[in-house]
C-alpha positions as CSV (number, residue, x, y, z in Angstrom):
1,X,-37.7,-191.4,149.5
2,X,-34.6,-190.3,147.6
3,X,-35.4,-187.0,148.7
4,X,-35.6,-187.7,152.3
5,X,-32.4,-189.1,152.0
6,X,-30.8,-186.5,150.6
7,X,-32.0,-184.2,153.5
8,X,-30.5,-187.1,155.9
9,X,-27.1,-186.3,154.3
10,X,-27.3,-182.8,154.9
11,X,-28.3,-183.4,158.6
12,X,-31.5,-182.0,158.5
13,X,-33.5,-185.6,158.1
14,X,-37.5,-185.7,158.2
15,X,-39.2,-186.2,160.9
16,X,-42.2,-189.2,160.6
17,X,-45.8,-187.6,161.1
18,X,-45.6,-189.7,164.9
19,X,-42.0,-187.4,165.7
20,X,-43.5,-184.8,165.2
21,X,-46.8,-185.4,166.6
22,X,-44.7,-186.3,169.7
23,X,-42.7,-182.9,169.2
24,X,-45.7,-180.5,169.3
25,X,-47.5,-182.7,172.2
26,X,-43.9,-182.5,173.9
27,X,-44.2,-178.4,173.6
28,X,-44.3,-176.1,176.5
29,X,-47.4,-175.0,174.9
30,X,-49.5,-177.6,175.2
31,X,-47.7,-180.2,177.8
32,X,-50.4,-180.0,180.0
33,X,-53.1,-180.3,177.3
34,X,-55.2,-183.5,178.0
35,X,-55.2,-186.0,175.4
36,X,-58.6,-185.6,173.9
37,X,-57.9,-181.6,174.2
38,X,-54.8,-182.3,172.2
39,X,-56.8,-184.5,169.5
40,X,-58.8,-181.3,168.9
41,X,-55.8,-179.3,168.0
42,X,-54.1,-181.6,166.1
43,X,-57.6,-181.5,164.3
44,X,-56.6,-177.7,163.0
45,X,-53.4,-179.2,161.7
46,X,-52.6,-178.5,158.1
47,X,-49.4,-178.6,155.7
48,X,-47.6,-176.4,153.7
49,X,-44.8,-176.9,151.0
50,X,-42.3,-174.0,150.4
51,X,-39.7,-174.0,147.4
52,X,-35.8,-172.8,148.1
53,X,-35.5,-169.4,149.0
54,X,-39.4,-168.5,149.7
55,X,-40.2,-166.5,152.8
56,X,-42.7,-168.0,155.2
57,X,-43.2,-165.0,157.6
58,X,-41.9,-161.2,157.1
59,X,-40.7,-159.2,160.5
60,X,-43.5,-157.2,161.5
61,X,-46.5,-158.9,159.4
62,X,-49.6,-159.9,160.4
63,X,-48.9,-164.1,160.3
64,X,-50.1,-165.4,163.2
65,X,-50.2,-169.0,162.4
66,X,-48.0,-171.4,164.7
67,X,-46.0,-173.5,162.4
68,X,-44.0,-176.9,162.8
69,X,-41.1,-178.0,160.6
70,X,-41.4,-181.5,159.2
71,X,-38.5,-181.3,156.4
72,X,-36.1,-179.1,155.0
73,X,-33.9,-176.0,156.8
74,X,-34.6,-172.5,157.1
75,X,-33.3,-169.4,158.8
76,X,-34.3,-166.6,160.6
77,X,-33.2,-162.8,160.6
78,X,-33.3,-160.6,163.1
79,X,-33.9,-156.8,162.4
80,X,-31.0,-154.7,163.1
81,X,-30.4,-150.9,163.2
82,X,-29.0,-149.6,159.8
83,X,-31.2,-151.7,158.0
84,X,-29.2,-155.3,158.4
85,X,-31.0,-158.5,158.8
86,X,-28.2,-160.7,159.3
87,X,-29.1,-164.8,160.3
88,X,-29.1,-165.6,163.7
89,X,-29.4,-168.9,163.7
90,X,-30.7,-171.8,161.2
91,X,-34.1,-173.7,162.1
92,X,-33.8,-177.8,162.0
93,X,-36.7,-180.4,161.8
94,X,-39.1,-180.6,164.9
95,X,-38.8,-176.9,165.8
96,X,-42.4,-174.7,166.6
97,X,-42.0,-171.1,164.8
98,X,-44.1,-168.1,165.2
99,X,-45.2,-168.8,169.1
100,X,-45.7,-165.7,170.5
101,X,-47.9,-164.2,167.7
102,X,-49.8,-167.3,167.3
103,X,-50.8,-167.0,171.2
104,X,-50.7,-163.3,172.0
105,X,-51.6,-161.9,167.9
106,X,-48.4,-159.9,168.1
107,X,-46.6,-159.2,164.6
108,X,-43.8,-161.5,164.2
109,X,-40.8,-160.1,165.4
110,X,-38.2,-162.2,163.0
111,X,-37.8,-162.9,159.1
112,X,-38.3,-166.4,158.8
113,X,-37.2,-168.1,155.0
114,X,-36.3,-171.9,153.5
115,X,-32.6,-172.5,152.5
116,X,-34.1,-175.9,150.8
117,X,-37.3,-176.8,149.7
118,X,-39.5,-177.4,153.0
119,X,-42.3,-179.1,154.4
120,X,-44.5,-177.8,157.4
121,X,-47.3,-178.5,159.2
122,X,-49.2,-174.8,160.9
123,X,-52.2,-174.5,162.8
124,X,-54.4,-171.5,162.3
125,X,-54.4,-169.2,164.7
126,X,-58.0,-167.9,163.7
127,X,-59.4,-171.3,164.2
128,X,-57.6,-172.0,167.3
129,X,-58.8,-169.0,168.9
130,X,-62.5,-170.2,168.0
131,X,-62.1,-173.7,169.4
132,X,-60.5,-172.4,173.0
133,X,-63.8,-170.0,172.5
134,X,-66.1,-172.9,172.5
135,X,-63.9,-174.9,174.8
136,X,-62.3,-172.4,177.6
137,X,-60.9,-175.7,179.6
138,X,-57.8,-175.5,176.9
139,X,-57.3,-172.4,177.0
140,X,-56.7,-173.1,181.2
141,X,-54.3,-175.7,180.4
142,X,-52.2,-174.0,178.1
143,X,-48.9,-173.3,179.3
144,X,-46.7,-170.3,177.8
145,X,-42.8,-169.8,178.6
146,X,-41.8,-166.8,180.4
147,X,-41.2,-164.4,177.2
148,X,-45.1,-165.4,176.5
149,X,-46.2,-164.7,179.7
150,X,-44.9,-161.2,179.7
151,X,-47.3,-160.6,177.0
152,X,-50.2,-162.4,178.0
153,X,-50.3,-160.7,181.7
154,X,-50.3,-156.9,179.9
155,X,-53.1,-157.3,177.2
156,X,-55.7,-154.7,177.1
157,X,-54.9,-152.1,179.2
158,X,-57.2,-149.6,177.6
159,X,-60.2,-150.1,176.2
160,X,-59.3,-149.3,172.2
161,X,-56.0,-151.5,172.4
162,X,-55.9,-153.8,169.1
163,X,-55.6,-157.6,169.2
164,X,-52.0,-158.0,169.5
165,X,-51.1,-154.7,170.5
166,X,-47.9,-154.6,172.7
167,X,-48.5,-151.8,175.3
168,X,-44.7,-150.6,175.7
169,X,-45.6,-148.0,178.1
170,X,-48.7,-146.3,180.2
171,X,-48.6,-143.9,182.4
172,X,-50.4,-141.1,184.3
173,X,-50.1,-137.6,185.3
174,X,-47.8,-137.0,188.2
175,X,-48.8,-137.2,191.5
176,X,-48.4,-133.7,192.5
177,X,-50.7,-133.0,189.5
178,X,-53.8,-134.8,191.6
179,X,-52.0,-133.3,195.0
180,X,-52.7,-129.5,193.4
181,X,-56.2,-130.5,192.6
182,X,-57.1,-131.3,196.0
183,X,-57.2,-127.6,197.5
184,X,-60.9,-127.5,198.0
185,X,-60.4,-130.7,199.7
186,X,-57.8,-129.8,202.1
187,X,-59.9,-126.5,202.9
188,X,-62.5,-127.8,203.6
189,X,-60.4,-130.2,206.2
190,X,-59.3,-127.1,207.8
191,X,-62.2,-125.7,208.6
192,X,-63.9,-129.3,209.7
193,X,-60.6,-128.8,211.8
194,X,-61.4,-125.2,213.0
195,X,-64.8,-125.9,214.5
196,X,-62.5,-128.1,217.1
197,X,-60.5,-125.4,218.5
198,X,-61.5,-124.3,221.9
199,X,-63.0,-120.6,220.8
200,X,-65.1,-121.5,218.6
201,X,-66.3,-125.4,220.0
202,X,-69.3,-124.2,221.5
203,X,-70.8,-122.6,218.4
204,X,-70.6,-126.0,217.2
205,X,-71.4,-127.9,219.9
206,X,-74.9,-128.3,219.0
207,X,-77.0,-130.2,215.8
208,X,-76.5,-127.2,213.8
209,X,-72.8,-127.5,214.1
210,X,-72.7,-131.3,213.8
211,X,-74.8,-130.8,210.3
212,X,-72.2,-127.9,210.0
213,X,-69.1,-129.8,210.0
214,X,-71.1,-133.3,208.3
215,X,-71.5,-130.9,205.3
216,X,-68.0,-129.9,205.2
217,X,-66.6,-133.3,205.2
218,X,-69.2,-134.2,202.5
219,X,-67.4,-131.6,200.4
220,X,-64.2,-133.2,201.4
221,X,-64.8,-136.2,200.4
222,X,-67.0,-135.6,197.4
223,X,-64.0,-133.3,196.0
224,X,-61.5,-135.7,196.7
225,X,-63.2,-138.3,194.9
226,X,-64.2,-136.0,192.2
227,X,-60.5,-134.8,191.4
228,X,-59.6,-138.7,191.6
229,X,-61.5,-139.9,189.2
230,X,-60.5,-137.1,187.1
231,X,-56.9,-137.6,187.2
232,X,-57.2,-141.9,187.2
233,X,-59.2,-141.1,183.6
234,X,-56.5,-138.9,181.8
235,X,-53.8,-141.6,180.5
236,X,-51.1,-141.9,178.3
237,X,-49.9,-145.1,176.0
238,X,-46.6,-145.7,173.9
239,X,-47.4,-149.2,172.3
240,X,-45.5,-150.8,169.5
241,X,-48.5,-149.5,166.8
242,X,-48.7,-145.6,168.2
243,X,-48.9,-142.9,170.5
244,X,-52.1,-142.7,172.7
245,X,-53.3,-139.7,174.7
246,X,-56.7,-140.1,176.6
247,X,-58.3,-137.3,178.6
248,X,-61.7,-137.7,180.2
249,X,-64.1,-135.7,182.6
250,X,-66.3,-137.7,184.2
251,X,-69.4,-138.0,181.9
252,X,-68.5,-134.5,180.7
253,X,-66.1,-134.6,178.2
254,X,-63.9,-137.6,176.6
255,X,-61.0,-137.0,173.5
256,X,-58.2,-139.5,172.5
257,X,-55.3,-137.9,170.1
258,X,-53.4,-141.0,168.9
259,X,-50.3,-140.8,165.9
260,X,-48.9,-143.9,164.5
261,X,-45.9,-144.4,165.7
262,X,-44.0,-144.4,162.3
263,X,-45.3,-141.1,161.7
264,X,-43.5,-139.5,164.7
265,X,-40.8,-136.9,163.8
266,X,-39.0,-135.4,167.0
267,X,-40.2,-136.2,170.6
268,X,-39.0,-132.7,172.5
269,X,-38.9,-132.8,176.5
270,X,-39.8,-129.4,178.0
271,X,-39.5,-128.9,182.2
272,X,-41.3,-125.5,182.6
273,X,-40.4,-124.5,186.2
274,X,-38.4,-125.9,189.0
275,X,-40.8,-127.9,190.7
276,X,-40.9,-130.4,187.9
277,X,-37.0,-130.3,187.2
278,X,-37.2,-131.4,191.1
279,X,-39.9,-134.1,190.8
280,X,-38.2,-135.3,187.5
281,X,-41.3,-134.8,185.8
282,X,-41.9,-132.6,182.4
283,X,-44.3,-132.4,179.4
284,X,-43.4,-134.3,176.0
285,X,-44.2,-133.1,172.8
286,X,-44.8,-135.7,170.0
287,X,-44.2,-134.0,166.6
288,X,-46.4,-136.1,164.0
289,X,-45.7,-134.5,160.3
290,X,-46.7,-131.4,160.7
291,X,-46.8,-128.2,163.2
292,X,-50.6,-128.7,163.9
293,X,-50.6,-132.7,164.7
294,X,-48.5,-132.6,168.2
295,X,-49.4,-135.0,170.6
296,X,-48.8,-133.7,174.4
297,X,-48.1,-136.0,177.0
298,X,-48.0,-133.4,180.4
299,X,-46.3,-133.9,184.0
300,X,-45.4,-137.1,182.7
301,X,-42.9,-139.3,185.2
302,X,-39.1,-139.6,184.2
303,X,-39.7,-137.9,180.7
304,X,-36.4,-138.4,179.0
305,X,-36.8,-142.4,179.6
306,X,-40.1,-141.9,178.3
307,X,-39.3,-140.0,174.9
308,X,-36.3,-142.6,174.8
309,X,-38.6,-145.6,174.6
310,X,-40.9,-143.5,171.9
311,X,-37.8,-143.0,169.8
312,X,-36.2,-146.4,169.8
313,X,-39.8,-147.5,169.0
314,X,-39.9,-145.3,166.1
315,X,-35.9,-146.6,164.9
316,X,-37.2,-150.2,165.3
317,X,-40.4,-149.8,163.4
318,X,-38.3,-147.9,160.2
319,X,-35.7,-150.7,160.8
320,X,-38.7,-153.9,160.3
321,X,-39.5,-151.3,157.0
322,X,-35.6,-151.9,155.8
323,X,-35.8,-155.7,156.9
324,X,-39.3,-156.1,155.1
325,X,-37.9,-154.5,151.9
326,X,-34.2,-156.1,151.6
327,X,-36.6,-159.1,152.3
328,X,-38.2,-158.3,149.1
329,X,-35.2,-157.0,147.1
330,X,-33.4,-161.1,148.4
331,X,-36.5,-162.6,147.0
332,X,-36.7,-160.9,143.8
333,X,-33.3,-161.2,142.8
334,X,-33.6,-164.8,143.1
335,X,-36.1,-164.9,140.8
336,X,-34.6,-163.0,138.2
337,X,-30.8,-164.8,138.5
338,X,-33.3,-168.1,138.8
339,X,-31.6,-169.1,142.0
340,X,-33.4,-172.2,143.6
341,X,-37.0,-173.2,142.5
342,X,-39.3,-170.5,141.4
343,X,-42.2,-170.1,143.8
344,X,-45.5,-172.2,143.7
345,X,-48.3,-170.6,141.9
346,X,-50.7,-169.4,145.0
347,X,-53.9,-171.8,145.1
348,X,-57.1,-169.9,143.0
349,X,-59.9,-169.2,144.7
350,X,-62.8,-171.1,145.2
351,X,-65.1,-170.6,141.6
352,X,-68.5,-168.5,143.0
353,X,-71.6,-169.9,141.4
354,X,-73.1,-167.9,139.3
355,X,-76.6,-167.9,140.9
356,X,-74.9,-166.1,143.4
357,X,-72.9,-163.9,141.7
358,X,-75.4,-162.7,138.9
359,X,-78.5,-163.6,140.9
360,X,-79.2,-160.1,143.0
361,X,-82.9,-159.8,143.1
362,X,-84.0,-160.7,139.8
363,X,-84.1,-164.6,141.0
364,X,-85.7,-163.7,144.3
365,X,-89.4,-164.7,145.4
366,X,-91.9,-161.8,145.4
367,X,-91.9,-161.6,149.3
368,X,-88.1,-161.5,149.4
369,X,-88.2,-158.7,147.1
370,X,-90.8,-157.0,148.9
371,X,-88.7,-157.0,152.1
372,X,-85.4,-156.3,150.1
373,X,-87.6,-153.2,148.6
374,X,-88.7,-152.3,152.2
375,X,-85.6,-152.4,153.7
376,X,-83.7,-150.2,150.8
377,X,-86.6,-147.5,151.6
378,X,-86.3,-148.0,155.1
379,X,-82.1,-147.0,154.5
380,X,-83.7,-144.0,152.6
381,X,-85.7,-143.0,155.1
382,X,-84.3,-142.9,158.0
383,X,-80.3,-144.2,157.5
384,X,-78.3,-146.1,159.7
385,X,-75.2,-144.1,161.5
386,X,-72.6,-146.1,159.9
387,X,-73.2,-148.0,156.7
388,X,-70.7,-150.0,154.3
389,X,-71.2,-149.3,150.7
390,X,-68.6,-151.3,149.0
391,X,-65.7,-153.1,150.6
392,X,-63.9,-149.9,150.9
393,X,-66.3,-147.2,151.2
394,X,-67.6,-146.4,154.9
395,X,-70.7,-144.1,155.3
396,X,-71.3,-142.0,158.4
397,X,-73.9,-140.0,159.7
398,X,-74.9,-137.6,162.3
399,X,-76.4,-138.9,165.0
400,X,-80.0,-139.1,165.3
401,X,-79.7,-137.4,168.7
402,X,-79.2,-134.2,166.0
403,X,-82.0,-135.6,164.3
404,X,-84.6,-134.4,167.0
405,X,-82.5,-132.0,168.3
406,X,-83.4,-130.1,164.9
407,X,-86.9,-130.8,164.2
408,X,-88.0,-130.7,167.8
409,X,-89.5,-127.2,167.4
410,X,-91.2,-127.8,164.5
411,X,-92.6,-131.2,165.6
412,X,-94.0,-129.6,168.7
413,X,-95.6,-126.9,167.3
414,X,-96.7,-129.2,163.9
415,X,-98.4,-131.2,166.9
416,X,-99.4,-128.2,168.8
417,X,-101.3,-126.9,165.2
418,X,-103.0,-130.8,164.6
419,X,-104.6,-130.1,168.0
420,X,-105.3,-126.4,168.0
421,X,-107.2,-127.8,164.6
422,X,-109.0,-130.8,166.3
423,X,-110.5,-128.5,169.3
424,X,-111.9,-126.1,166.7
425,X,-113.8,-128.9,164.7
426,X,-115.2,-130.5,167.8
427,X,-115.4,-127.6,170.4
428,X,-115.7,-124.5,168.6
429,X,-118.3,-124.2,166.2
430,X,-118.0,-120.4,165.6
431,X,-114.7,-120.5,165.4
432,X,-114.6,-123.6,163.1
433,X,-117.1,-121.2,160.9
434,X,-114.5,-118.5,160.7
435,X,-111.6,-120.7,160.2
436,X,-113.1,-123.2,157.7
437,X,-116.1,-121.4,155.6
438,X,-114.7,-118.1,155.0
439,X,-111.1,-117.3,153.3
440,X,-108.9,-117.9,156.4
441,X,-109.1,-121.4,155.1
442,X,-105.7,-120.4,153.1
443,X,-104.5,-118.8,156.2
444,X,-104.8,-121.7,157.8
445,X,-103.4,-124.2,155.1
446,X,-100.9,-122.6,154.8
447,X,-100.0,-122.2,158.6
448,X,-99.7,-125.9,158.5
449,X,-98.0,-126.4,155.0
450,X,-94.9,-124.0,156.6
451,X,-94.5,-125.9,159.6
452,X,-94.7,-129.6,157.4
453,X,-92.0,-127.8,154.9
454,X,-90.1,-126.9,158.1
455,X,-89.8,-130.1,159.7
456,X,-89.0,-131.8,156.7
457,X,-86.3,-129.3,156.0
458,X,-85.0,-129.6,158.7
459,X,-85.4,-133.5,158.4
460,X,-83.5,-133.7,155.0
461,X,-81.0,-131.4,156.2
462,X,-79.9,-134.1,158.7
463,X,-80.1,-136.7,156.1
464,X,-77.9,-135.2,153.5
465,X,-75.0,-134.6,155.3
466,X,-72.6,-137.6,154.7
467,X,-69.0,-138.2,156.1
468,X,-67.6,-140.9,153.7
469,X,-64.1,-142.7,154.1
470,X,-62.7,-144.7,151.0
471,X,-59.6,-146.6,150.2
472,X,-57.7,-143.1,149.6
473,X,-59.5,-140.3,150.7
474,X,-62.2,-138.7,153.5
475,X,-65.1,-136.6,152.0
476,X,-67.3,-134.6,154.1
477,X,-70.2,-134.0,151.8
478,X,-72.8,-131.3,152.4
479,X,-76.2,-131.0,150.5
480,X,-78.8,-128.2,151.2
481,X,-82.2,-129.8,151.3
482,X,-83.5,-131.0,147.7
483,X,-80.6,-129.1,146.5
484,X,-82.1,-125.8,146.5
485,X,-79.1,-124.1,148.5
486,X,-76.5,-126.0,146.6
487,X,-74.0,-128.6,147.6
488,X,-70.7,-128.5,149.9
489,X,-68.5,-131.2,149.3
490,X,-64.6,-131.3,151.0
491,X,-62.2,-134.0,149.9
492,X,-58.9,-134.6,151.7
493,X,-56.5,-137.4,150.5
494,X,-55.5,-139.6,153.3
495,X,-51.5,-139.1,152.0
496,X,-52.2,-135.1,153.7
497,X,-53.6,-136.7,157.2
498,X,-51.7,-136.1,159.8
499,X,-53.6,-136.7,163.0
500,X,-56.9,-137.7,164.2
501,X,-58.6,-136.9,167.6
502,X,-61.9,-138.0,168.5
503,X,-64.0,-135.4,171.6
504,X,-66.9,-136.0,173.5
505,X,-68.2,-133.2,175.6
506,X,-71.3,-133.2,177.6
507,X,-73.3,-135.5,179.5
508,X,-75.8,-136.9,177.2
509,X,-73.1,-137.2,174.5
510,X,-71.4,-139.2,176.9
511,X,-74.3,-141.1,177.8
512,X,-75.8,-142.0,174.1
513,X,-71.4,-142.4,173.1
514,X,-71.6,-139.2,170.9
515,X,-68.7,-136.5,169.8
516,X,-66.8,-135.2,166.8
517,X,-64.0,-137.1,165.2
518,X,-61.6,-134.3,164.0
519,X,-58.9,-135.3,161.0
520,X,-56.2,-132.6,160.5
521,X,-54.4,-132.3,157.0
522,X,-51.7,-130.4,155.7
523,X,-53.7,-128.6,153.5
524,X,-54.6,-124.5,154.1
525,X,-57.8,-125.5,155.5
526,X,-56.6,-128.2,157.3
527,X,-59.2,-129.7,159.2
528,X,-62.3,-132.1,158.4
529,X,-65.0,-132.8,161.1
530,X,-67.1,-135.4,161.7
531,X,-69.5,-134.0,163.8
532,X,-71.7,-135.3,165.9
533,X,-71.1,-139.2,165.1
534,X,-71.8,-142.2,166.9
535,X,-69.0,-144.1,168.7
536,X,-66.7,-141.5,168.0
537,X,-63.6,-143.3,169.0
538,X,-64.8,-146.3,166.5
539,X,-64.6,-144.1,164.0
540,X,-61.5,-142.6,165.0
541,X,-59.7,-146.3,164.7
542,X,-61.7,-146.6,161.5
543,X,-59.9,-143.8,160.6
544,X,-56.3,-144.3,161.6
545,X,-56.0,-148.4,160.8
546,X,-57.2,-147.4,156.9
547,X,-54.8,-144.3,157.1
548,X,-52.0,-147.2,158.3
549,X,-53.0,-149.4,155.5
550,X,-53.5,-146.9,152.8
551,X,-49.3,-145.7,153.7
552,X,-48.2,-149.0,154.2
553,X,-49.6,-149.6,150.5
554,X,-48.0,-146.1,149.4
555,X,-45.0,-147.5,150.9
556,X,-45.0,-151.0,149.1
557,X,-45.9,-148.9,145.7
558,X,-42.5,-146.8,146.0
559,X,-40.3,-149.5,146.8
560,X,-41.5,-152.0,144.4
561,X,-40.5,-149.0,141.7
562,X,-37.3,-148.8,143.4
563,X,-36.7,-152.4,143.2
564,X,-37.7,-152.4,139.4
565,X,-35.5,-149.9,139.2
566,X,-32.6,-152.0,141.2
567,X,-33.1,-155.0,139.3
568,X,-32.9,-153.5,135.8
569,X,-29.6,-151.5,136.7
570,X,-28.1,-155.4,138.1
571,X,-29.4,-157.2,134.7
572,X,-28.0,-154.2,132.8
573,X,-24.2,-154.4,135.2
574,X,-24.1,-158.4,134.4
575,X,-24.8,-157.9,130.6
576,X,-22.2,-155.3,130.3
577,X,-20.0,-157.7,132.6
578,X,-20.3,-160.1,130.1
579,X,-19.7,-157.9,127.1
580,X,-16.5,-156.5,128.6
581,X,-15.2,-160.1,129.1
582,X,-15.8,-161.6,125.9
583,X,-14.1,-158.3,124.2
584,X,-10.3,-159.2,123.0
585,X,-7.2,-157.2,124.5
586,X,-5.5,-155.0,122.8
């Protein structure tokens, strides 16, 4: 009680659990909610209490929880160029934080921290999405303000977007790039056109003409269609995460090249001829650390706007970095001055049992360990495409598609021999003679020990060959078949990545989702491909979001150091101010 009153006297008084309840039911959010949809949200409620000075959500992290302030005040800073974070305005009881990444899973925007100890009540966004899952009514009668809505009407515009993925930008080739692809298309118009014209009409007058000009404006339309398609499946994407580029030929050929967008270096606008000086179109060049990682977005629409956008993307992301970090430096200086209440210990984990923990199969009935035994040989035998070893390492393999690809030949002619053998036995009885009770025997023994050797060469060739992604590094491991040829084994440390580009080409790698995801390096041999792996782009965003995470922990690494380093240097300045103060005059 006495502390509610002291918040009274500092205007900011608590509000009673029915305020508040009346607040969030009050919300444009859920004002149209019924009241027993309502009672099921309020049934995700939970409460948090935050000490002076703690920070409840960073600008640009991942918290996506909608939160409610009971008691207490806090502020919120905005992100500014130069690396400023300066208050924009102070949060009072009743107010909802974090809206538009708890409904659209967009990074917050905003630093939000307490200026005196707080109370909250937050409902988790994770669990909120899975009851308007198993009740889609609420999710019809939620209502979002206009900033909101600007979100919500442009998510997933491309089928590898992330969940909460603001698409800044997406764009096509121009359209005099799909007007120059339609020659065959206007020819064959003109001659559909020509067989009109009074010299030649009565050539074509007759069913071989009409079949004539039916087949001409078959190919018309066929290559119209074709060229289409083509150019309405090449796409370009600036979102607030990275750069996309997307080129596809019809069940021929599919590659994205995607670049984070804080690894972008120079965006360069190049117009190569008049015509797209007149059109106001050009081609942008995305330099991503390095000479080889470029990123080419071609007869792209007003390009200056467009490489614009890309940079002030790029400025804003580095300036969240600066905001994250004085974040950090505010919070870590108030622990060591001992300004406001120290943080509460985070809550341990739940204890695991140790029948769980310790059990693995030992405890296990027979038939359990049976199956457990069968399914380990059955991983051995024939491997999945994409296995997790640990928590951080990620298996791939070749796709089985290679699989019979190689041992096609000698599993035909394997099957070819088995029969060749069965006729003799049953049809051949001189023959079978010659072949089995004289010393051809060996001949033929050994016939079909080669072709067994060969298809199970060529069997654990496929198997050996591993692409492996851990916490800091790709490996593209290579064994020769029971080791007799050796063992080929490249390593590349995600810090050297600079790009990765996922291909399909052909039309059964486009049909069974096959290709090659190729990760370029800075190194002298700077390439690694995956070849030949399933769900290529998967992989590919595999690839990049543990790429993301493994900098962003670089990142965190080198500025803890440097605020180490900043904090020792201010202890060092106050004792030395204090020294200097206490020494006599003179």
């Amino acid at each position: 009680m006495a502390q509610e009153v002291g918040d009274a006297t500092n205007g900011q008084a608590p509000l009673t659990p029915d305020a508040l309840v009346r607040q969030l039911r009050e919300s444009t959010l859920f004002s149209r909610l019924t009241d027993a949809e309502f009672k099921a949200v309020l049934g995700l409620m939970r409460a948090r209490a935050m000490d002076e000075g703690q920070i409840l959500i960073l600008a640009g992290a991942q918290d996506t929880n909608l939160y409610i302030l009971r008691r207490g005040k806090m502020l919120i800073r905005a992100p500014e160029k130069g690396g400023k974070d300066p208050v924009i305005r102070f949060v009072k009881p009743g107010e909802i934080l974090n809206e538009l990444p708890f409904v659209t899973g967009h990074p917050s925007e905003v630093t939000i921290e307490t200026v005196t100890p707080a109370q909250l009540w937050y409902i988790p966004r994770g669990e909120f999405q899975q009851l308007i899952a198993r009740e889609g009514h609420i999710r019809e009668h939620l209502t979002y303000t206009p900033e909101v809505e600007k979100y919500i009407k442009q998510r997933r515009r491309f089928d590898t977007q992330r969940p909460g993925e603001l698409v800044l930008w997406f764009g096509r080739k121009h359209w005099w790039v799909l007007l120059q692809s339609q020659w065959l298309t206007v020819l064959m118009l003109v001659f559909a056109a020509a067989t009109l014209l009074p010299p030649v009409r009565p050539i074509f007058s007759g069913p071989f003409g009409a079949a004539f000009v039916g087949a001409l404006l078959f190919v018309a339309f066929a290559s119209f269609l074709w060229f289409l398609i083509d150019w309405w499946n090449d796409y370009y994407v600036v979102t607030d995460q990275r750069v996309i580029h997307r080129e596809r030929i019809l069940v021929v050929y599919d590659s994205q090249d995607e670049a984070p967008i804080s690894a972008v270096q120079n965006v360069t606008v190049e117009r190569p001829n008049f015509v797209s000086t007149a059109l106001d179109t050009g081609t942008l060049l995305i330099e991503t650390m390095g000479a080889h990682a470029n990123i080419r977005f071609e007869w792209v629409a007003e390009p200056n706007k467009v490489s614009k956008l890309i940079l002030d993307q790029q400025a804003r992301a580095r300036v969240e970095v600066a905001a994250i970090e004085r974040a950090k430096v505010r919070s870590e200086l108030r622990r060591e001055m001992e300004v406001g209440i120290k943080p509460l210990p985070a809550p341990a984990p739940p204890p695991r049992r140790a029948a769980q923990a310790n059990q693995g199969t030992q405890g296990l009935p027979f038939v359990r360990r049976v199956g457990a035994g069968l399914a380990n040989l059955r991983n051995e035998l024939l491997p999945r495409m994409r296995l997790v070893r640990a928590p951080d390492i990620i298996v791939y393999r070749k796709h089985w598609l290679t699989l019979i690809s190689a041992t096609m030949m000698p599993f035909l002619l394997l099957l070819l021999y088995f029969a060749a053998m069965v006729f003799v036995w049953f049809s051949a009885s001189s023959l079978r003679r010659l072949l089995f009770e004289t010393p051809a025997i060996a001949v033929v023994a050994l016939l079909g020990f080669v072709l067994l050797f060969w298809w199970v060469w060529q069997y654990e060739d496929w198997r050996n060959d591993l692409y492996m992604l851990t916490a800091e590094r790709l490996i593209e491991y290579k064994r020769s078949p029971f080791g007799l040829l050796g063992v080929s084994q490249r390593t590349a440390s995600l810090a050297n990545v600079q790009n990765v580009t996922a291909v399909t080409k052909g039309l059964v790698d486009n049909l069974f989702n096959v290709g090659d995801v190729v990760v370029r390096t800075g190194g002298v041999d700077n390439e690694l491909n995956f070849a030949r792996v399933w769900n290529p782009r998967s992989v590919q965003r595999e690839l990049v979001m543990r790429l993301e995470a493994y900098r962003a922990a670089q990142r965190d690494k080198e500025a803890a150091r440097r605020r180490r380093e900043f904090i020792e240097w201010i202890g060092i300045y106050d004792e030395l101010t204090r020294i200097h103060e206490r020494r006599p005059l003179g």
